[in-house]
N, C-alpha and C positions, 0 to 999 in steps of 0.2 A: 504494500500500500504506500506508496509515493507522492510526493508532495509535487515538483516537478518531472515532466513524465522523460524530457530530452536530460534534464543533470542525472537523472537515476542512473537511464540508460552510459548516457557518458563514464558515469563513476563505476559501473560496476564491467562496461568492457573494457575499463582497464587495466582492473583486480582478476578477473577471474575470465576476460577474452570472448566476453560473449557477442553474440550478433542476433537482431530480432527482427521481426516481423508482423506484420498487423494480425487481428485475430476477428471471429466474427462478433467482438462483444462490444467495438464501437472505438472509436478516436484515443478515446481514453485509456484504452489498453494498449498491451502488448505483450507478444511471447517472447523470453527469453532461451535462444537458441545457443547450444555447445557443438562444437563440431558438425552443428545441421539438425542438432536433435532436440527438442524441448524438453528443458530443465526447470522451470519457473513461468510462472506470470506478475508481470506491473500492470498497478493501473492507478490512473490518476486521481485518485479516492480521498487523499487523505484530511484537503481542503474541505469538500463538500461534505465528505464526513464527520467532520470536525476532530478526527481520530489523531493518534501519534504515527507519524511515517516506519511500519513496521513490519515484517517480515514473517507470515501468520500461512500454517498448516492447512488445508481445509481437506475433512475426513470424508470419504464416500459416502452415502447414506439411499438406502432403497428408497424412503419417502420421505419427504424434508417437513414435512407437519407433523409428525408422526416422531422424527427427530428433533425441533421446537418442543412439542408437546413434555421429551422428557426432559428435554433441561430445564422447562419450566417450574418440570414436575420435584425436580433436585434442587428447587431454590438457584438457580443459577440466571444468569440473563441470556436472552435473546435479542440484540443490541438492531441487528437487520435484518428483514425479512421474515420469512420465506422468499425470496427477490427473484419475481420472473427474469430471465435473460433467453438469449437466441439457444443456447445450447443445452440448459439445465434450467434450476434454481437453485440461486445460491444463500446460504442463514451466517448470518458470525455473531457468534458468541460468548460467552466467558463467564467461564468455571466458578465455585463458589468462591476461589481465593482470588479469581480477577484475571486469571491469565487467559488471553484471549487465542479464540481457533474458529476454525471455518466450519463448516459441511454442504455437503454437495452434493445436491440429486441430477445427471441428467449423465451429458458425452463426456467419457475422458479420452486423454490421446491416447494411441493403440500403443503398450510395450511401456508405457512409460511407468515408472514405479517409487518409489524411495528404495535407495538403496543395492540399486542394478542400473547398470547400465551408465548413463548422463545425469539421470536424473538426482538429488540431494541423497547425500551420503547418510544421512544418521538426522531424526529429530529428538529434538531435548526437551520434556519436562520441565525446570525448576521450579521445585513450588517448595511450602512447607511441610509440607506431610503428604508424601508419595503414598503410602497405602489408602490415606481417606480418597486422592487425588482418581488413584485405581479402581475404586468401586464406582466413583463418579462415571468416568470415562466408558469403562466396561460397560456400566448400565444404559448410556446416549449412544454411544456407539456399538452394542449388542458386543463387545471384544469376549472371546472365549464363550461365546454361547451357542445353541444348535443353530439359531440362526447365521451365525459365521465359524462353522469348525476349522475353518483353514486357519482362522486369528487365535493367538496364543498368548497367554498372558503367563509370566514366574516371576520370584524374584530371587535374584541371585547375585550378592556381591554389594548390597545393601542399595538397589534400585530394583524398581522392579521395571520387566521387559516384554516387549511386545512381538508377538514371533507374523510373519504370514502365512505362516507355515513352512519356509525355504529355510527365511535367513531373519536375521531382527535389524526393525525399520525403527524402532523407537525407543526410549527411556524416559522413564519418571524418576526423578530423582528429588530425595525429601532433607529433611535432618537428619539428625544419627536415630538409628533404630529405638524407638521403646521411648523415646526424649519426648519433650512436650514440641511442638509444631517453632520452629524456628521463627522470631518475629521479623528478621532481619533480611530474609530472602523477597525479592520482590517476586511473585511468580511469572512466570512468562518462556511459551514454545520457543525453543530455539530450535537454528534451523542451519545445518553443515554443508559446506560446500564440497566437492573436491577441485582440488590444485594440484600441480606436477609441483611446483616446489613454494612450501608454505612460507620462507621469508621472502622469497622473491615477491608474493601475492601481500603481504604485509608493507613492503615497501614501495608496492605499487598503489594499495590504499592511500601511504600517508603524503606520496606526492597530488594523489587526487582528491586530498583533501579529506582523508577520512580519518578515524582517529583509533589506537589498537587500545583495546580492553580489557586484555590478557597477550601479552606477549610470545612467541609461539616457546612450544614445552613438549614435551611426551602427553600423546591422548590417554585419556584414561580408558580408552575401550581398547588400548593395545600399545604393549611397549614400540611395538616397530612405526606405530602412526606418530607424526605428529599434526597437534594442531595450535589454532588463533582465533581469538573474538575481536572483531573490529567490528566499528561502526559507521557508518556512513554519513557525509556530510549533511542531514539531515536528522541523521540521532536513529538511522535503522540497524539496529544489531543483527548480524552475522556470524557463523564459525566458517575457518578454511582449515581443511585436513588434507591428509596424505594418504 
């Protein structure tokens, strides 16, 4: 969600090299293309929405009233829609502790995924309390129930993880186990890139104006990864991994 839709684009082909193309959702969009292939969507939202310029998941969903209905139903908000568009309907929302996410009834591109292929490496969680975060989630999104046996929910390594069945596309990650709910974590999805090389992509931010958030370090999803949170001259938080 972008504030200017040409400085986005600008700032992030020259972090992460991407190249875009119209879409059929209107001027104010655009796809963000890797090697030819779609990784992302911008769209010039963040004005009209009155929203923060930020970098937000949006979850598949068989019927989007039906998915409203539960977060309503969980005490949570439903900030947009159900919102007709050409291709779908789209809702965004956010959780009991604030952090905000999509959902999405309608076309998705064909092969595209988290975590295969172009598309976004790894989504992140932060919140205060990853297990209350889990039952939320699982119940709006059906995660781990007959209606979706392929989705897998565990927790392992003091987060809990979201399987599609293949490989794991997500994390929740909370305070320390059995603790009272951390007051000091802002919640909020984060959302990983991949990069060929994570300083090069850091120093390419900070000449375009972006600013680093975490310094690049070993990921914690694997010693041999590394990665970076940067933000964008705008205030849009990002990770870049390896």
């Amino acid at each position: 969600m972008a504030r200017d839709l040409q400085a986005a684009q600008d700032f992030y082909s020259a972090v992460l090299g991407w190249t875009y193309r119209h879409t059929s959702l209107g001027d104010e969009f655009t796809a963000a293309l890797s090697d030819g292939t779609p990784v992302a969507g911008m769209g010039a939202l963040a004005p009209s929405l009155q929203a923060a310029v930020a970098w937000t998941p949006y979850f598949l969903v068989d019927d989007a009233d039906a998915a409203a209905a539960r977060v309503r139903e969980r005490g949570a908000t439903v900030a947009v829609g159900p919102l007709a568009m050409k291709t779908g309907r789209a809702i965004l929302s956010a959780d009991p502790d604030g952090a905000v996410f999509g959902m999405w009834e309608g076309l998705i591109i064909p092969g595209w995924s988290v975590g295969r292929g172009s598309g976004p490496a790894w989504l992140e969680l932060r919140t205060r309390d990853a297990f209350a975060a889990a039952i939320f989630y699982a119940g709006v999104l059906t995660w781990g129930s007959e209606a979706k046996a392929s989705c897998e929910v565990r927790y392992e390594d003091g987060q809990v993880l979201v399987d599609d069945g293949t490989h794991t596309v997500a994390a929740l990650r909370g305070g320390a186990v059995e603790s009272a709910p951390d007051p000091q974590i802002r919640p909020r999805w984060h959302v990983s890139f991949r990069v060929a090389d994570v300083d090069d992509a850091v120093e390419a931010a900070m000449r375009a104006g972006g600013v680093v958030v975490a310094p690049p370090a070993t990921s914690r999803r694997s010693d041999s990864e590394r990665e970076a949170t940067l933000r964008d001259p705008d205030g849009g938080i990002f990770t870049v991994t390896s």
